[in-house]
C-alpha positions in Angstrom: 34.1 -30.3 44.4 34.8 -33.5 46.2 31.7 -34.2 47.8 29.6 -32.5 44.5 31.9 -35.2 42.6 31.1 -37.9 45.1 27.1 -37.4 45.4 26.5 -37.3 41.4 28.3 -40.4 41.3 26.0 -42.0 44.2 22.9 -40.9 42.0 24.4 -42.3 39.2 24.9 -45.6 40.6 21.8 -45.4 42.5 23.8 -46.1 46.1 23.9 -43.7 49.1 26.9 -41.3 49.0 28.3 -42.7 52.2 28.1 -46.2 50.8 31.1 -45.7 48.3 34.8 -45.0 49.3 35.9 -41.1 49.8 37.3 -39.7 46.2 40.6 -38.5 46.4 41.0 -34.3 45.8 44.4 -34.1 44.3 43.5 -37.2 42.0 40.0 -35.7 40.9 41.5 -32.4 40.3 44.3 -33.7 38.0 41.6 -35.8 36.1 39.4 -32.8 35.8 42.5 -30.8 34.6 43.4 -33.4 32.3 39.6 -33.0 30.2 39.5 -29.1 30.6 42.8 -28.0 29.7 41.4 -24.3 29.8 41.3 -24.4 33.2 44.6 -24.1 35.9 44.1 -24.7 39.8 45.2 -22.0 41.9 46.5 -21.7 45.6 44.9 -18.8 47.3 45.7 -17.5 50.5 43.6 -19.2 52.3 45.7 -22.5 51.0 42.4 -23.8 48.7 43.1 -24.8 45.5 40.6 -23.1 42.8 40.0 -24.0 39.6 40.0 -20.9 37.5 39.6 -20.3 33.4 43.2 -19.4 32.6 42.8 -15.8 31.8 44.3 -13.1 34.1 40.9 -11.1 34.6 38.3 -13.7 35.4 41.6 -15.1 37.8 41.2 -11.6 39.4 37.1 -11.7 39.8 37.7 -15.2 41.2 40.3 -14.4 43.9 38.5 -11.2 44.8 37.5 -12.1 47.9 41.3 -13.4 49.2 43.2 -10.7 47.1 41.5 -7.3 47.3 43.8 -5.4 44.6 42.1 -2.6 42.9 42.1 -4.5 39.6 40.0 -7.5 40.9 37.9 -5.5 43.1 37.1 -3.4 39.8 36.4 -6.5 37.6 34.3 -7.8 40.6 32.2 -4.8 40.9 31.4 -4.6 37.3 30.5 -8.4 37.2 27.6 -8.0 40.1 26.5 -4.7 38.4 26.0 -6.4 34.7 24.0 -9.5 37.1 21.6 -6.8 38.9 20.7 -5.0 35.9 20.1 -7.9 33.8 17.8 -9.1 37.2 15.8 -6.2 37.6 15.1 -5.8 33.9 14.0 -9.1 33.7 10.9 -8.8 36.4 9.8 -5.3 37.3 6.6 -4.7 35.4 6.4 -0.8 35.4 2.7 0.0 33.6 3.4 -0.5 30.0 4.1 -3.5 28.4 7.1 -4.7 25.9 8.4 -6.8 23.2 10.1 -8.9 25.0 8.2 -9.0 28.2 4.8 -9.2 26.6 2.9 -12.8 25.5 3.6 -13.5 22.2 1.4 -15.7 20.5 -2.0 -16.1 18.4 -5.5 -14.8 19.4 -8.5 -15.8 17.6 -11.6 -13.6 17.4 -15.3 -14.9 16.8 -17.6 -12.1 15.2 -21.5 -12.5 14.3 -23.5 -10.1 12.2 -27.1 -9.3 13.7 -30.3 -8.4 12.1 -34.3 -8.1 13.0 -34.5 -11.2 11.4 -31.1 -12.9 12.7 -30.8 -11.5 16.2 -28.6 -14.8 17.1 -27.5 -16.4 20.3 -25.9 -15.7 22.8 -24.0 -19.2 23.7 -22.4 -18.6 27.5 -21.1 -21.8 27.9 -19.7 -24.7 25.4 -21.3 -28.2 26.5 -18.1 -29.9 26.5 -16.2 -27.4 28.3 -15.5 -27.6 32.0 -17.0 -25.1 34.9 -14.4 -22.7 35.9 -14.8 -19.9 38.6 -13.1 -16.8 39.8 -12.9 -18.8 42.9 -11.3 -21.6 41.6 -7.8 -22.7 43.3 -7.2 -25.0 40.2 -7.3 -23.8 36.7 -8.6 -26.9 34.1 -6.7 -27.2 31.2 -8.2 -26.8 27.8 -9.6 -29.2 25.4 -7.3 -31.4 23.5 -9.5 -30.6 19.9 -8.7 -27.0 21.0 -5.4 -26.8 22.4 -3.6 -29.0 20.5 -2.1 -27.7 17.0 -1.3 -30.8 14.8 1.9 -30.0 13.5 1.8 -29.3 9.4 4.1 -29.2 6.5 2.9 -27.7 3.4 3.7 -30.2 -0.1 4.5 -27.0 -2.2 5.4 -23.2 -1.3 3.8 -22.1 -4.8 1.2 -24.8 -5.5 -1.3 -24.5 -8.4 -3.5 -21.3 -8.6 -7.4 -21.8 -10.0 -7.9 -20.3 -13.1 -10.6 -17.7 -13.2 -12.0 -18.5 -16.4 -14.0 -15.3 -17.4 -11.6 -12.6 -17.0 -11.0 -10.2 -20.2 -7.6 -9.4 -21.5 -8.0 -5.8 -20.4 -7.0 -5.8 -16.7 -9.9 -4.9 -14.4 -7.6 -2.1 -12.7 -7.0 -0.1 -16.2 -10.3 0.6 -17.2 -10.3 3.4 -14.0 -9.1 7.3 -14.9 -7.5 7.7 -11.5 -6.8 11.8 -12.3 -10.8 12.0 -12.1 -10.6 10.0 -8.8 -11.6 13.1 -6.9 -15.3 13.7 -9.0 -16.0 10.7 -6.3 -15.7 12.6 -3.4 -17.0 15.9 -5.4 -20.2 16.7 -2.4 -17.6 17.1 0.3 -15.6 19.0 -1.9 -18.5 21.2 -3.0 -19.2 21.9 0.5 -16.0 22.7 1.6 -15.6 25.3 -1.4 -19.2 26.6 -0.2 -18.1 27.1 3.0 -14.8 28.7 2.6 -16.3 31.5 1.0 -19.0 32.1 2.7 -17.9 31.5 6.4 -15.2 34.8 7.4 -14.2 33.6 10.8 -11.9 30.7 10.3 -12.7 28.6 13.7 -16.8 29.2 12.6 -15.7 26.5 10.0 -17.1 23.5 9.9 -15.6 21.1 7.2 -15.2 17.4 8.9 -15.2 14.7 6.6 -16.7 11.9 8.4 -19.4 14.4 10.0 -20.6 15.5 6.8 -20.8 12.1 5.4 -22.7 10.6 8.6 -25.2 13.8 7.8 -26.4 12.2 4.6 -26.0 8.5 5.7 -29.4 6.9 6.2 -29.7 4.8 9.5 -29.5 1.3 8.9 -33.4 -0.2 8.8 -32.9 -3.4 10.6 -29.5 -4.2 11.9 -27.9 -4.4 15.1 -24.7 -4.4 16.8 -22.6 -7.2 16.1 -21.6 -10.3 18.7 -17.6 -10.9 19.0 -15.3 -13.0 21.5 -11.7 -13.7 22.0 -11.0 -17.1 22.4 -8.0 -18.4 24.5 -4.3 -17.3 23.2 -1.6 -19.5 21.7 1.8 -19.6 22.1 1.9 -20.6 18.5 3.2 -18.6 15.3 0.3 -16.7 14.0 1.5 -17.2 10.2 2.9 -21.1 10.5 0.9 -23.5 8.2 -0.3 -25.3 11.5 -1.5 -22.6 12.9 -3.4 -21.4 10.2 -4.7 -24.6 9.6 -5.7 -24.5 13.4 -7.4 -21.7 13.0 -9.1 -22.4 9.6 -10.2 -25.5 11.9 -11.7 -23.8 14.9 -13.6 -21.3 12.5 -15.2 -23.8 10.5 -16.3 -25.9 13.6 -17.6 -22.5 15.4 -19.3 -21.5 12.5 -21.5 -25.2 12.2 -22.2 -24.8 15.9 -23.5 -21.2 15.5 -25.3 -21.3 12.2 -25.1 -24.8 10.1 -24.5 -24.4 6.9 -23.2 -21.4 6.6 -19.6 -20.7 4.9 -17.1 -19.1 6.9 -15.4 -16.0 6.3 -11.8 -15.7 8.1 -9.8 -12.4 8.4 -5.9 -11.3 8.3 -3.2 -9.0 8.0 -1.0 -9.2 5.2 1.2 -12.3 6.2 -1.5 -14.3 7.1 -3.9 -13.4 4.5 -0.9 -15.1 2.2 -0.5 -17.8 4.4 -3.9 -19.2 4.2 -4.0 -18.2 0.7 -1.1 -21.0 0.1 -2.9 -23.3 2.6 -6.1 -23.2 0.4 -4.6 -24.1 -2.9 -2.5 -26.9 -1.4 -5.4 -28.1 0.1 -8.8 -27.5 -1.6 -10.7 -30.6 -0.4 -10.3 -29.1 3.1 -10.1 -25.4 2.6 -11.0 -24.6 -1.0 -12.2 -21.1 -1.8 -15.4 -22.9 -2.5 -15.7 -23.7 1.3 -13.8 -20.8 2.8 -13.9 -17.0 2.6 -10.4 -15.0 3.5 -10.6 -12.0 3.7 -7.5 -9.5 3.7 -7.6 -6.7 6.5 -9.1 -3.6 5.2 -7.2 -1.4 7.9 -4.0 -2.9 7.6 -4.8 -2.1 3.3 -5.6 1.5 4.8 -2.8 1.9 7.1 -0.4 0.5 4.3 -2.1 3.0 1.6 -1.5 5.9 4.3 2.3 5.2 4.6 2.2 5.1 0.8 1.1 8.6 0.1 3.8 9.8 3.2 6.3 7.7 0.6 5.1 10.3 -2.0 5.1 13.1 -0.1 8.1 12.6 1.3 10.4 15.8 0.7 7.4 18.1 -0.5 7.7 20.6 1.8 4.5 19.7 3.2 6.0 18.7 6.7 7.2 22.6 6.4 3.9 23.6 5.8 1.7 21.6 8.4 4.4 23.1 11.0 3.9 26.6 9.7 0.8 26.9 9.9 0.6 25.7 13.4 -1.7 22.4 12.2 0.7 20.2 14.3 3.2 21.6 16.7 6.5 20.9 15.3 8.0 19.4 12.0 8.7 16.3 14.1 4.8 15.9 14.6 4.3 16.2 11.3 7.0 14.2 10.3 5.2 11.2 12.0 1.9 11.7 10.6 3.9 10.5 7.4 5.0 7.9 8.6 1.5 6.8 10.1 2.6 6.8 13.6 -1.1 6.8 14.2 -3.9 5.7 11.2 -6.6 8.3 12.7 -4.4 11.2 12.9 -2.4 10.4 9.8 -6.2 10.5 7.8 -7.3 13.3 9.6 -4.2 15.7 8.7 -4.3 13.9 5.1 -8.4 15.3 4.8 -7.3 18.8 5.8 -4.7 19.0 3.1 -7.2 17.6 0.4 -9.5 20.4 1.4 -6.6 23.0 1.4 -5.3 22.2 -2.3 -9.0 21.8 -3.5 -9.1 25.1 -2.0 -6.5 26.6 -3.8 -7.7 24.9 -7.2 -10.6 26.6 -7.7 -8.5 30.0 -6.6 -6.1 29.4 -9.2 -8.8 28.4 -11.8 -10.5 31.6 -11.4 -7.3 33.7 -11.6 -6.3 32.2 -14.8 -9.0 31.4 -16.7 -12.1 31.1 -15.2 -14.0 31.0 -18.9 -12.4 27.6 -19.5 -14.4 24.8 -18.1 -12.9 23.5 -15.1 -11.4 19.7 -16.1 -10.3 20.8 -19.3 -7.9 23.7 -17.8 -7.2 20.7 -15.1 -5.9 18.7 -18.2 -3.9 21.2 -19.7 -2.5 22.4 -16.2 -1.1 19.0 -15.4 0.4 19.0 -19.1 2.1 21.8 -18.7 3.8 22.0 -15.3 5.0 19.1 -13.6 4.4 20.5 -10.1 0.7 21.1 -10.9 0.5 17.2 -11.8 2.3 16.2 -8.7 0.5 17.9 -6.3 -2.9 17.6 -8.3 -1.4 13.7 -7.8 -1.2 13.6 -4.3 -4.9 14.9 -4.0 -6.2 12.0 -5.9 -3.9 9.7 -4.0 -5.8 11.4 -0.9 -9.1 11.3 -2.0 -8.9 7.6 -3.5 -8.0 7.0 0.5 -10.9 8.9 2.0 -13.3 6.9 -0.8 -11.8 3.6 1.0 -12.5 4.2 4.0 -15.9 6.1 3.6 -16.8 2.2 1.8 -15.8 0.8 4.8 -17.7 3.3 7.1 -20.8 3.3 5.0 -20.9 -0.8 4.6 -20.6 0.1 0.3 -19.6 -2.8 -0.4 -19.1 -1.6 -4.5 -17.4 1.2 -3.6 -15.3 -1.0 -1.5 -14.7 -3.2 -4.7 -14.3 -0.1 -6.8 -12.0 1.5 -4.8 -9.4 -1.4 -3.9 -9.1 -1.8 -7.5 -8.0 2.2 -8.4 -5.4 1.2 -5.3 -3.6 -1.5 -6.4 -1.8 -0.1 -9.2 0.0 2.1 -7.0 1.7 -0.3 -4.6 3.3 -1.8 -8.2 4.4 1.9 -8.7 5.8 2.3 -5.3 7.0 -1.5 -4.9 5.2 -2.2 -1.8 6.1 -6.1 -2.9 3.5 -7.4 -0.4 0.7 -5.5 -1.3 1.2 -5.6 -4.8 1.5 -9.2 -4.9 -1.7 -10.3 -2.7 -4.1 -7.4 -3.0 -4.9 -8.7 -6.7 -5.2 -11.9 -5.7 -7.9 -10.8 -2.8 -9.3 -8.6 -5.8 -9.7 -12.1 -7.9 -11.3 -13.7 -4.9 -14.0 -10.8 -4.4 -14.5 -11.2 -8.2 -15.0 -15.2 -8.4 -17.7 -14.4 -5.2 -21.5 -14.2 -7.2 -19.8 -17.7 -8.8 -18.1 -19.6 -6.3 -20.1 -17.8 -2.9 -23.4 -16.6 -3.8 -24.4 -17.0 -0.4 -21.5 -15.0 0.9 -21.6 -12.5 -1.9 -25.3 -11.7 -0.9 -24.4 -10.8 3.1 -21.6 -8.7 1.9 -23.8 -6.6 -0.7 -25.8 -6.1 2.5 -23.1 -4.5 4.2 -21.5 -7.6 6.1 -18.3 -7.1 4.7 -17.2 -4.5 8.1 -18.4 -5.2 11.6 -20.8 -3.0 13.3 -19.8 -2.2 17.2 -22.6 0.3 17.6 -25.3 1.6 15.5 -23.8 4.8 14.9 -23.7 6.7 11.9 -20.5 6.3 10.0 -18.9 4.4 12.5 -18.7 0.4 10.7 -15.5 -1.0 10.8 -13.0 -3.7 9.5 -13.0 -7.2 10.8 -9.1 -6.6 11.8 -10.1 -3.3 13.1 -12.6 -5.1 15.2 -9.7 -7.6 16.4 -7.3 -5.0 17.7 -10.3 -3.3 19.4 -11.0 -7.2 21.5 -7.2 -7.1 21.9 -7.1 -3.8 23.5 -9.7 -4.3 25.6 -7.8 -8.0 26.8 -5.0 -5.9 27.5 -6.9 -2.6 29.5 -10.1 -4.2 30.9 -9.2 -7.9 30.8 -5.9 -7.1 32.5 -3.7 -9.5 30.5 -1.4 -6.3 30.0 2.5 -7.4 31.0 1.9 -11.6 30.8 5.3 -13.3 30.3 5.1 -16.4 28.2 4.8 -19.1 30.7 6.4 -22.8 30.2 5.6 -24.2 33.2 2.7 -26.1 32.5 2.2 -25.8 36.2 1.6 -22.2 36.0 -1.9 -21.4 35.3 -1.9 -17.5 35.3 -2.2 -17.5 31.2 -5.2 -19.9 31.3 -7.1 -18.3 34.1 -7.1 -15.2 32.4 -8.3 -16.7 29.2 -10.9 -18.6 30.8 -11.8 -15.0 32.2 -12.6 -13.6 29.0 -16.5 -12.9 29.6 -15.9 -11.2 32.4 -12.4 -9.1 32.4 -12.6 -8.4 28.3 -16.2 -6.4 28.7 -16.8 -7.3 25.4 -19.8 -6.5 23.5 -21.8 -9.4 24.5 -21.1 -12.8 24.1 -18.8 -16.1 24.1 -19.0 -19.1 21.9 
């Protein structure tokens, strides 16, 4: 303590140690004392004094080494067990990656639609960036315009809201008869009637919803698979102002270098959709929905309108069901498909049971009263038994779904419109406060487009709306789809799987596997 005492003081004064006068121990100990009355100074055996908290235990843990009593050997033991659990845990990377070992921070995806006519470039390497190898010992930072988020405060949490002069007094959302919601999907239906009936061997059935749509889809004339890159992470929130503003930033300059004059469309979940929403009506100079598109993720709309039908089926009996009838192996399994453990699964067992009570449907309607035409006895069904409505409900609910994503598969860009508007009512119904509160206001924004967007209005009519990966049939997705797809591929093939946050500006592991992104990522083609 002396000499720790003695050598701080040295730096202090900016001497050598052995230049000053040797501090006396008794002295410094009673002055330390005197500051930190929590602490008492102890003789051990060994006749050193130690300065100890004054609690019995942590006296114990202390002396453990000079007193070797069970109770301090027991406190001791326990002390440098807590110490190696808390260091293996915090280093030992074992194949799958966590919260809180995992890079947290914002990634940015570029995406460009292709055409015959509109092929577009392939840009490998930015004129003002540096070269960078996988040989290289040092890893160049990135560009200041790039790296740097310019911090942001936003003048007003609920700023002014554009009026959108033309709209009626009749909500656009009413005008819909969501109990006839299933006459949309009525071909698939159709066929899956037809070939209940006429197939006897159950596993002869073929009944797949996206197959049979993709049998009637007509291949796209002229397009081709889109271009997309992930541009190097942040450590930044991905729903502060100054991030988004970053971000609205970096698209707008991407999209000028790639294709001048074009207006750029940005994509995000829920929290960030509002976020820029907020940014654009504070500031409508620089981002005004006249100069920027945002667009709110279809499959986080689909994955939200999936966990609201398991809401409403919740308590059913249908997890009962699925398990009996061996669809899923347990009621846990199908437990989770209601609670949309996994989006493609969750549809998939949701299309089955739309089948099923379509199924039963026409049985009941032709043990009844098969005389009566069909949506009239559906009418007075649902009037007279509440069960019938609840379940005849839930297959709307279902179907609506399926019409979503079939919009988004097929590039409809009407249906899509149509669609999200015979939604919305329902996350007011089941108070998904979120969803309810921004999915009209992206419903607005697609309204206002012919007007304020002709240009982009025009590319999504033509099916630019969702993001082609291949040129398969059925198979075009959303642009936040299309995000998590770069992002899984960063983590697999690009090997960022397991990166810590790194502070050390020294450390260059995060940046060198950024500036690897054309090679590790394998992704579709390009970098901008």
């Amino acid at each position: 303590m002396t000499q720790m005492y003695q050598s701080r003081l040295a730096t202090l004064m900016g001497v050598k140690s052995n230049e000053l006068s040797r501090a006396h121990s008794t002295r410094l100990q009673e002055r330390i004392l005197q500051h930190v009355p929590e602490l008492v100074a102890k003789l051990s055996q060994t006749e050193n004094y130690y300065l100890v908290p004054n609690s019995p235990a942590l006296y114990t843990v202390a002396l453990q080494d000079d007193d070797f009593d069970d109770t301090a050997t027991l406190f001791s033991r326990f002390a440098r067990r807590i110490r190696e659990i808390l260091d293996a845990s915090q280093c030992v990377f074992t194949g799958s990656s966590t919260a809180e070992g995992s890079f947290h921070g914002t990634g940015i995806s570029i995406l460009q639609m292709r055409c015959q006519l509109r092929p577009g470039e392939q840009i490998v390497k930015h004129p003002s960036l540096p070269d960078f190898t996988s040989s290289s010992t040092r890893v160049p930072e990135l560009p200041d315009f790039f790296e740097i988020v310019k911090p942001v405060v936003l003048p007003s949490r609920k700023p002014q809201v554009p009026v959108f002069g033309h709209q009626g007094e009749e909500s656009f959302v009413s005008r819909l008869s969501f109990l006839e919601s299933w006459k949309f999907d009525e071909p698939w239906l159709n066929y899956v009637q037809t070939e209940y009936q006429n197939v006897l061997a159950p596993d002869e059935l073929n009944l797949s919803w996206s197959a049979i749509h993709a049998s009637r889809q007509k291949p796209p004339d002229d397009a081709l698979p889109g271009l997309s890159a992930l541009l190097p992470l942040f450590p930044d929130d991905s729903t502060s102002p100054s991030m988004i503003c970053h971000r609205l930033d970096i698209g707008q300059d991407i999209t000028q270098h790639v294709n001048p004059g074009q207006t750029p469309v940005m994509c995000g979940d829920q929290p960030i959709y509002a976020m820029c929403k907020i940014v654009q009506w504070n500031w409508p100079d620089n981002y005004g929905e006249d100069k920027y598109f945002i667009m709110f993720g279809e499959f986080r709309i689909e994955q939200s309108f999936l966990k609201l039908i398991g809401h409403a089926m919740g308590g059913c009996g249908w997890v009962s069901i699925m398990a009996a009838s061996q669809v899923v192996s347990s009621e846990t399994a199908a437990q989770s498909l209601l609670a949309v453990h996994h989006v493609k699964k969750s549809r998939s067992a949701l299309a089955v049971t739309a089948a099923a009570l379509f199924v039963l449907l026409n049985e009941a309607h032709q043990e009844e009263n098969a005389a009566k035409a069909f949506d009239s006895w559906i009418d007075e069904r649902c009037r007279d038994s509440d069960t019938f409505y609840y379940w005849f409900l839930i297959f709307n609910l279902i179907i609506t779904l399926l019409r979503f994503v079939k919009a988004l598969r097929l590039r409809d860009y009407n249906e899509y419109c149509q669609t999200l508007k015979a939604m919305a009512p329902w996350y007011f119904t089941y108070d998904r406060q979120n969803y309810a509160r921004w999915i009209p206001v992206h419903i607005r924004d697609l309204e206002r487009l012919p007007e304020d967007l002709p240009a982009v209005y025009e590319e999504f009519k033509g099916g630019n709306f969702v993001f082609l990966e291949t040129l398969r049939l059925m198979s075009a997705i959303p642009y936040d789809q299309t995000h998590e797809h770069i992002n899984d591929a960063a983590k697999v093939d690009g090997r960022a799987l397991g990166l810590k946050t790194q502070t050390n500006s020294g450390d260059g592991s995060l940046r060198r596997q950024q500036k690897h992104g054309n090679v590790h990522q394998k992704l579709i083609s390009a970098n901008f």
